[in-house]
C-alpha positions as a LaTeX table, in Angstrom:
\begin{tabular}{lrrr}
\hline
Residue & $x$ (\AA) & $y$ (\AA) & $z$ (\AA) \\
\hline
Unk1 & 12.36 & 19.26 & $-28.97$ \\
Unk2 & 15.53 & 18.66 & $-30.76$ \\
Unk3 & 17.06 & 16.73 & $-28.45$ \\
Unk4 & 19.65 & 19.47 & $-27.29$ \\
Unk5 & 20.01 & 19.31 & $-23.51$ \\
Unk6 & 23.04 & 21.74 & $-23.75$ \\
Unk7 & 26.79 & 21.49 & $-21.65$ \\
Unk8 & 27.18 & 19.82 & $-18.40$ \\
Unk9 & 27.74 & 22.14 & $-15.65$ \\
Unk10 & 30.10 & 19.21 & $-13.66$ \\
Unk11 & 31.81 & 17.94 & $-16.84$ \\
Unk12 & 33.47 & 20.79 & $-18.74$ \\
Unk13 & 32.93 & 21.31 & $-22.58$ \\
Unk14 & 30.81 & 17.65 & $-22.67$ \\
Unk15 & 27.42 & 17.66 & $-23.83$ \\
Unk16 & 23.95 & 15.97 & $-21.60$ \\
Unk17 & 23.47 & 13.34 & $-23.71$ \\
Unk18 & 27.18 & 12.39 & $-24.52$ \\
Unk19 & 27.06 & 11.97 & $-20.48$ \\
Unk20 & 23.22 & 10.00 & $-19.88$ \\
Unk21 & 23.74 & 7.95 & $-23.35$ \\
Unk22 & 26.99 & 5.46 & $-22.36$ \\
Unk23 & 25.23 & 5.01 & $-18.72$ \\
Unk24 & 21.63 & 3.63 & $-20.01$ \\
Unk25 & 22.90 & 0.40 & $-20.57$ \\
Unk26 & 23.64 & $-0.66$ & $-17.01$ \\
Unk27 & 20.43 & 0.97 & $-15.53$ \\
Unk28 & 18.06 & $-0.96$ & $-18.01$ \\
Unk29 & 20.19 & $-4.04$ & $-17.61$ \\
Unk30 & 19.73 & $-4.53$ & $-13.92$ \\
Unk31 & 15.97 & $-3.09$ & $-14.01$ \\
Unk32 & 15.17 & $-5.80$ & $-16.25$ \\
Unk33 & 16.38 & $-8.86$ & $-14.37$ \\
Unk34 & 15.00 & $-7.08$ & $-11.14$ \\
Unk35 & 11.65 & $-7.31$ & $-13.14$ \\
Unk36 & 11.36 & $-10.55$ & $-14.75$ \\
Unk37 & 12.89 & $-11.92$ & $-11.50$ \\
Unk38 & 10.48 & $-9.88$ & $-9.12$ \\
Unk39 & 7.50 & $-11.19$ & $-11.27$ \\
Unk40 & 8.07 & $-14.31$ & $-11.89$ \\
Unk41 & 9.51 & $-15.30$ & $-8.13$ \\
Unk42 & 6.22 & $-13.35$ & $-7.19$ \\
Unk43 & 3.69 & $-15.19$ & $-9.56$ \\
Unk44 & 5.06 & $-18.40$ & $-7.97$ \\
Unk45 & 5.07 & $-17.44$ & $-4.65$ \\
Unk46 & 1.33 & $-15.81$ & $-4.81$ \\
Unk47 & 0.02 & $-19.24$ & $-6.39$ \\
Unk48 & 2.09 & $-21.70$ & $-4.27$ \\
Unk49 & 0.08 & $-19.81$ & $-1.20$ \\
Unk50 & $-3.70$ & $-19.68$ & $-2.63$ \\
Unk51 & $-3.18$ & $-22.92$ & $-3.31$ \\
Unk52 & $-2.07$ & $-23.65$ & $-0.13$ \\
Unk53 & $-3.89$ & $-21.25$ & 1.60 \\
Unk54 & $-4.17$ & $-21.47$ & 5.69 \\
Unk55 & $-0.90$ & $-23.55$ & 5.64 \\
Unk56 & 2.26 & $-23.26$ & 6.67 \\
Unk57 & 2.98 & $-22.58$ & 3.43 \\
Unk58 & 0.78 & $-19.42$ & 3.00 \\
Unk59 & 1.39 & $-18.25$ & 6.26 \\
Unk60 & 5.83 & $-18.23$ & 5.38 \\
Unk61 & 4.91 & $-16.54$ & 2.10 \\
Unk62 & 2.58 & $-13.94$ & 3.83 \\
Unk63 & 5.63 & $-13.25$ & 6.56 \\
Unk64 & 7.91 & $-12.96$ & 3.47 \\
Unk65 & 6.08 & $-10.42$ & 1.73 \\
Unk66 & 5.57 & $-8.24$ & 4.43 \\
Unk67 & 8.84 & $-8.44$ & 5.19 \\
Unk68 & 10.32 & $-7.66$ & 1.71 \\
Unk69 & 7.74 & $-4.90$ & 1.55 \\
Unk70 & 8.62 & $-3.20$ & 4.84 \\
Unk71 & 12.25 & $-2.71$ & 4.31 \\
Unk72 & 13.72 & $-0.42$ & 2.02 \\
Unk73 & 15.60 & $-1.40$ & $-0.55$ \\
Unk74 & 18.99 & 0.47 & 0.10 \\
Unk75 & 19.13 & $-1.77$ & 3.48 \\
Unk76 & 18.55 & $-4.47$ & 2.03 \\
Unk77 & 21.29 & $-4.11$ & $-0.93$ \\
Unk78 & 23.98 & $-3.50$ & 2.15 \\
Unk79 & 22.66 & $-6.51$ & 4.10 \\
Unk80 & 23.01 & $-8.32$ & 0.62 \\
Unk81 & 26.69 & $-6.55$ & 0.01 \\
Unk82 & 27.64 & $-7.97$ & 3.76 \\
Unk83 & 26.47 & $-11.31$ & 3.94 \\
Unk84 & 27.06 & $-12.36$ & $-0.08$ \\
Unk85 & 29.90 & $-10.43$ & $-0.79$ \\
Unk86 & 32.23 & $-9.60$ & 2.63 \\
Unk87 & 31.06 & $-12.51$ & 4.43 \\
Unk88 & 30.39 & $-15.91$ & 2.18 \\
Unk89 & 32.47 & $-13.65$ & $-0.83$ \\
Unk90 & 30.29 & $-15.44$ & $-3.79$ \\
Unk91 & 29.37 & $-11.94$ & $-5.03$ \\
Unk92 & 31.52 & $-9.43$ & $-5.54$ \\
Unk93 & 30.94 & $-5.94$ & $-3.71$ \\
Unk94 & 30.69 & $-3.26$ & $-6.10$ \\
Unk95 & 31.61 & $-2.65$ & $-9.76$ \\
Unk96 & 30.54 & $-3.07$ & $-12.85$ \\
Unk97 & 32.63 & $-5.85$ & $-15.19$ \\
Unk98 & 30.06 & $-9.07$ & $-15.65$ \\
Unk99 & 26.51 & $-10.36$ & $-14.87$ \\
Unk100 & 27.65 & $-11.70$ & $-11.75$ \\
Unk101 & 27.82 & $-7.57$ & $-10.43$ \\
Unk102 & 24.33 & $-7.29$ & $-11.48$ \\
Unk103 & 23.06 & $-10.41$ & $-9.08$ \\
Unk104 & 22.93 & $-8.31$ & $-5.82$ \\
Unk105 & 21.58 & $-5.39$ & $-7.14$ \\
Unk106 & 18.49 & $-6.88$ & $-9.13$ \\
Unk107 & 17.63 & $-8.87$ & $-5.93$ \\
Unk108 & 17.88 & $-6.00$ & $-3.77$ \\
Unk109 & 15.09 & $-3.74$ & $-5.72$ \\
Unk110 & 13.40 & $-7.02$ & $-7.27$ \\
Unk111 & 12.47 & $-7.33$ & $-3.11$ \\
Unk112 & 9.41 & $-4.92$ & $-3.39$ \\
Unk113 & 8.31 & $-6.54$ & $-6.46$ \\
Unk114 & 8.12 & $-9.93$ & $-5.19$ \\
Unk115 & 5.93 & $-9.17$ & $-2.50$ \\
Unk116 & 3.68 & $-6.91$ & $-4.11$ \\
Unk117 & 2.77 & $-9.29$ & $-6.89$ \\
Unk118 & 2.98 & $-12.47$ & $-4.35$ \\
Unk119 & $-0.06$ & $-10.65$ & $-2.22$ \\
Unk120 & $-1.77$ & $-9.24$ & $-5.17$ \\
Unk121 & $-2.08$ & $-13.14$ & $-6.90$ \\
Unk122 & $-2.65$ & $-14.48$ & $-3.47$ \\
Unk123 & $-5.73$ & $-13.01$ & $-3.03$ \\
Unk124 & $-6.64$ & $-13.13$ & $-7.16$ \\
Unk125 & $-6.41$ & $-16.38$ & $-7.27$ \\
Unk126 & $-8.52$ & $-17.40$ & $-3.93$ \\
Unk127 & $-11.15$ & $-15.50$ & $-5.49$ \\
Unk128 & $-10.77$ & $-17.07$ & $-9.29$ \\
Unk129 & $-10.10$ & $-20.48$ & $-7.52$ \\
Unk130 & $-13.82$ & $-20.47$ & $-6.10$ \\
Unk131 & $-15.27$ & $-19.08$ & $-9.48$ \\
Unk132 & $-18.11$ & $-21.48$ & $-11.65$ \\
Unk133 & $-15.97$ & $-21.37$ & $-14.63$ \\
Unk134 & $-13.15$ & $-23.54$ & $-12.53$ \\
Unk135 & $-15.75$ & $-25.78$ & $-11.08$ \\
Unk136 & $-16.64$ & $-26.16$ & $-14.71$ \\
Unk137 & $-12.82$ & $-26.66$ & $-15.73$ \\
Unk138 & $-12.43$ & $-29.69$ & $-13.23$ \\
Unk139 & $-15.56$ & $-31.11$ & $-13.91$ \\
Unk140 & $-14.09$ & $-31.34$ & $-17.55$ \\
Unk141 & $-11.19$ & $-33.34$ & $-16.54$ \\
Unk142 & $-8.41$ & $-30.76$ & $-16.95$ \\
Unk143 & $-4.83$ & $-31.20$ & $-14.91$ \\
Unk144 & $-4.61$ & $-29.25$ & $-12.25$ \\
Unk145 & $-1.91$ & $-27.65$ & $-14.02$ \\
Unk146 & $-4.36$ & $-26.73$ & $-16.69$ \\
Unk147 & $-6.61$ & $-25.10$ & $-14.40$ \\
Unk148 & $-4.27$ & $-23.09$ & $-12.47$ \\
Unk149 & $-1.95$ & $-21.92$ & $-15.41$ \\
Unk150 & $-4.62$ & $-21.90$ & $-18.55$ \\
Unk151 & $-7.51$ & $-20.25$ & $-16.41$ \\
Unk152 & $-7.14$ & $-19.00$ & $-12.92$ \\
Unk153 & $-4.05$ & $-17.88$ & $-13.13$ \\
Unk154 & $-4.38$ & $-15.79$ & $-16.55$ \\
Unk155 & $-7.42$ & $-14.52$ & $-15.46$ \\
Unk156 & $-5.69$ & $-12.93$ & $-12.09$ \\
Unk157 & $-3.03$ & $-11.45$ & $-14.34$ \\
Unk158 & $-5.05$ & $-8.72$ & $-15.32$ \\
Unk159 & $-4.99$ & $-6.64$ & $-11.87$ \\
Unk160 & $-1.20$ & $-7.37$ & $-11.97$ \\
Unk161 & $-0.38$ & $-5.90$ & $-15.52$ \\
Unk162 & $-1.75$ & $-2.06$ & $-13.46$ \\
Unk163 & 1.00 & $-2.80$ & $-11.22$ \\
Unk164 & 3.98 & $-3.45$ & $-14.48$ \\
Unk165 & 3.74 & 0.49 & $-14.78$ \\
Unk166 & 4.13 & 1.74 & $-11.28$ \\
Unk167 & 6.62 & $-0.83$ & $-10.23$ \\
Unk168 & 8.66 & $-0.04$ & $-13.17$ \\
Unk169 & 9.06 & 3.22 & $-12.36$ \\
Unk170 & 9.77 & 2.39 & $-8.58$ \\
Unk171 & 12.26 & $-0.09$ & $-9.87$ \\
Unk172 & 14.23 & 3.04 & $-11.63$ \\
Unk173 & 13.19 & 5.89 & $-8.33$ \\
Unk174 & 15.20 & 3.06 & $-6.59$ \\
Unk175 & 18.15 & 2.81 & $-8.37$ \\
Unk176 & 18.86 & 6.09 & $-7.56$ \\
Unk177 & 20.38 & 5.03 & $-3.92$ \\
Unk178 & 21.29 & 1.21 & $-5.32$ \\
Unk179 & 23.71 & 2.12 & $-8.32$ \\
Unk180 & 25.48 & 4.26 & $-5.37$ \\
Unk181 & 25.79 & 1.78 & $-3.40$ \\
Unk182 & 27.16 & $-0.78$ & $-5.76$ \\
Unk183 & 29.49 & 1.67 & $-7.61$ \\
Unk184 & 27.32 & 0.95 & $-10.86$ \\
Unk185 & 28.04 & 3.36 & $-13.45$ \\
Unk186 & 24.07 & 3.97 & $-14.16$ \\
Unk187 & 21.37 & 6.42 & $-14.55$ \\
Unk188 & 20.79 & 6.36 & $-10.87$ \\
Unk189 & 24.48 & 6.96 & $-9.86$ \\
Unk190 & 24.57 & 9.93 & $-12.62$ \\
Unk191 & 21.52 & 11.41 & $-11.38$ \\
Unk192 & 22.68 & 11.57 & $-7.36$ \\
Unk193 & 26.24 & 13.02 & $-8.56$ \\
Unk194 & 24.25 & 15.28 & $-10.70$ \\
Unk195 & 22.01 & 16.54 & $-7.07$ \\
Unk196 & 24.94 & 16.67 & $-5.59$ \\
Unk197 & 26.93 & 18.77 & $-7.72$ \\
Unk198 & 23.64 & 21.09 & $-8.80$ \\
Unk199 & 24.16 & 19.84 & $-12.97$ \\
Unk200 & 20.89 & 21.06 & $-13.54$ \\
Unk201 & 20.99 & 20.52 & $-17.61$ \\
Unk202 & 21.60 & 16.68 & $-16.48$ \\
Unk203 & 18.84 & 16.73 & $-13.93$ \\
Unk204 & 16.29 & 17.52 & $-16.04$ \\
Unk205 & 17.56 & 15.39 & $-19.03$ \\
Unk206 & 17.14 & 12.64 & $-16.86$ \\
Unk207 & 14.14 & 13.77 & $-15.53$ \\
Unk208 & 12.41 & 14.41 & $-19.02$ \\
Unk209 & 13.74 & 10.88 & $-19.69$ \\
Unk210 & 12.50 & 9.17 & $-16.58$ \\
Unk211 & 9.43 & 10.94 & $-17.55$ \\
Unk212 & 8.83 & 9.63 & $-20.98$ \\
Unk213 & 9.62 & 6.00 & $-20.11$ \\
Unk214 & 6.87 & 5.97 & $-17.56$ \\
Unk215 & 4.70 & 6.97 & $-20.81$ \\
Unk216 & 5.96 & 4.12 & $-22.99$ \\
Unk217 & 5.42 & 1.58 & $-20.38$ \\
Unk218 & 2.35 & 2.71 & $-19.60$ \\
Unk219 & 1.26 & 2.30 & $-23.15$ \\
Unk220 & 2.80 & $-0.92$ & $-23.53$ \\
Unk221 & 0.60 & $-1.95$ & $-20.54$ \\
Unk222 & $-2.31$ & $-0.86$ & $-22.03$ \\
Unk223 & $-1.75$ & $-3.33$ & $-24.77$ \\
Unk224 & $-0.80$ & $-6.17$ & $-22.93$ \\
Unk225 & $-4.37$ & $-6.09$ & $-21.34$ \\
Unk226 & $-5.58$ & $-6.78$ & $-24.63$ \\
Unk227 & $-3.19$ & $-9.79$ & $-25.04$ \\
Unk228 & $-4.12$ & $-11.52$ & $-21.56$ \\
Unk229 & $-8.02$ & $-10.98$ & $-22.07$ \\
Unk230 & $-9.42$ & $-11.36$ & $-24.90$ \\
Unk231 & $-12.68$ & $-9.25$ & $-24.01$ \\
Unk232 & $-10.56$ & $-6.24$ & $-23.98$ \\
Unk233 & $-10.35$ & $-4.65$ & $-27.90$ \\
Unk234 & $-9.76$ & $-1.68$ & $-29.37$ \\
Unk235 & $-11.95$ & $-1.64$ & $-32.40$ \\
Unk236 & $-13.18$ & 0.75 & $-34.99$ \\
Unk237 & $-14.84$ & 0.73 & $-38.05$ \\
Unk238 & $-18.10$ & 2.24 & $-40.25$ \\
Unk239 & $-21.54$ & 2.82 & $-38.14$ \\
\hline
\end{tabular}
């Protein structure tokens, strides 16, 4: 309750939190872009194919998704490491010193993300897409921009803001194996030295941590539904 997590077991004489506090940085850093990349590459993709849909263009996003779904994302970060980094050498390997170490790691756990929110808008917007409120939009004379962005698209948002909490935490769960692999001095790479080494006052710090984020974001989701539909309030007053 006070915050007191006690003495390291691995690190003599050094306190939990003096250990978990200097590492948060690079763990939130890199879950964030893997985030706002995941959803944003995924909102695309899952709109490009319903509007599209039954074209080549569905069908490549629908083979990508399942794809990026399928394999896991530690496999992916060394294909990434190989290919990037030891073969073309734009990225560099491992470390931590600069945004550019953070590229290969956000892509390799923003993977899952992608296709999760690609098939979940996919088949969102089909269904908005054929809805009497559209009809009504087009018969208005909006852009199609309008329709897709103002309407459809903000109505099929609201199945996706579930998936912010989950995938946040899945984003973190897979760090674990990611900030080993890319030598990144994060949350992740503490935690597996800290199994390793059985630091059990750091394990659960960092699992009583991992815990109460999923909370927050939870709640933060909560209110976000509010934000995106307008039909959802809290409200109180007087009978």
């Amino acid at each position: 309750m006070t915050g007191d997590f006690g003495i390291s077991f691995q690190y003599d004489n050094r306190e939990v939190t003096d250990i978990i506090v200097p590492r948060l940085g690079p763990s939130v850093e890199i879950g964030l872009y893997a985030l706002i990349f995941g959803v944003i590459v995924g909102i695309l993709l899952g709109v490009i194919a319903a509007v599209r849909q039954n074209t080549w263009v569905d069908y490549v996003a629908t083979v990508f998704s399942v794809f990026a779904i399928s394999i896991p994302s530690f496999v992916l970060a060394v294909l990434l490491q190989y290919y990037f980094s030891v073969h073309f050498q734009i990225f560099p390997v491992a470390g931590w010193e600069g945004f550019s170490y953070a590229v290969l790691p956000a892509l390799a756990l923003s993977a899952g993300v992608i296709a999760t929110i690609a098939r979940y808008i996919r088949s969102e917007m089909i269904e908005v897409l054929g809805s009497d409120y559209i009809t009504l939009a087009k018969a208005k004379g909006n852009t199609t921009s309008r329709v897709l962005f103002g309407h459809a698209l903000r109505n099929a948002l609201i199945p996706i803001i579930t998936l912010i909490g989950p995938m946040t935490v899945g984003i973190l769960t897979g760090a674990l194996t990611i900030e080993t692999i890319f030598g990144i001095p994060g949350l992740g790479d503490q935690f597996v030295r800290s199994i390793q080494t059985n630091d059990y006052p750091v394990i659960m710090a960092l699992t009583l941590f991992l815990s109460l984020l999923f909370i927050v974001v939870l709640f933060i989701v909560d209110v976000l539904y509010g934000i995106i539909d307008p039909r959802i309030r809290v409200q109180g007053g007087k009978d």
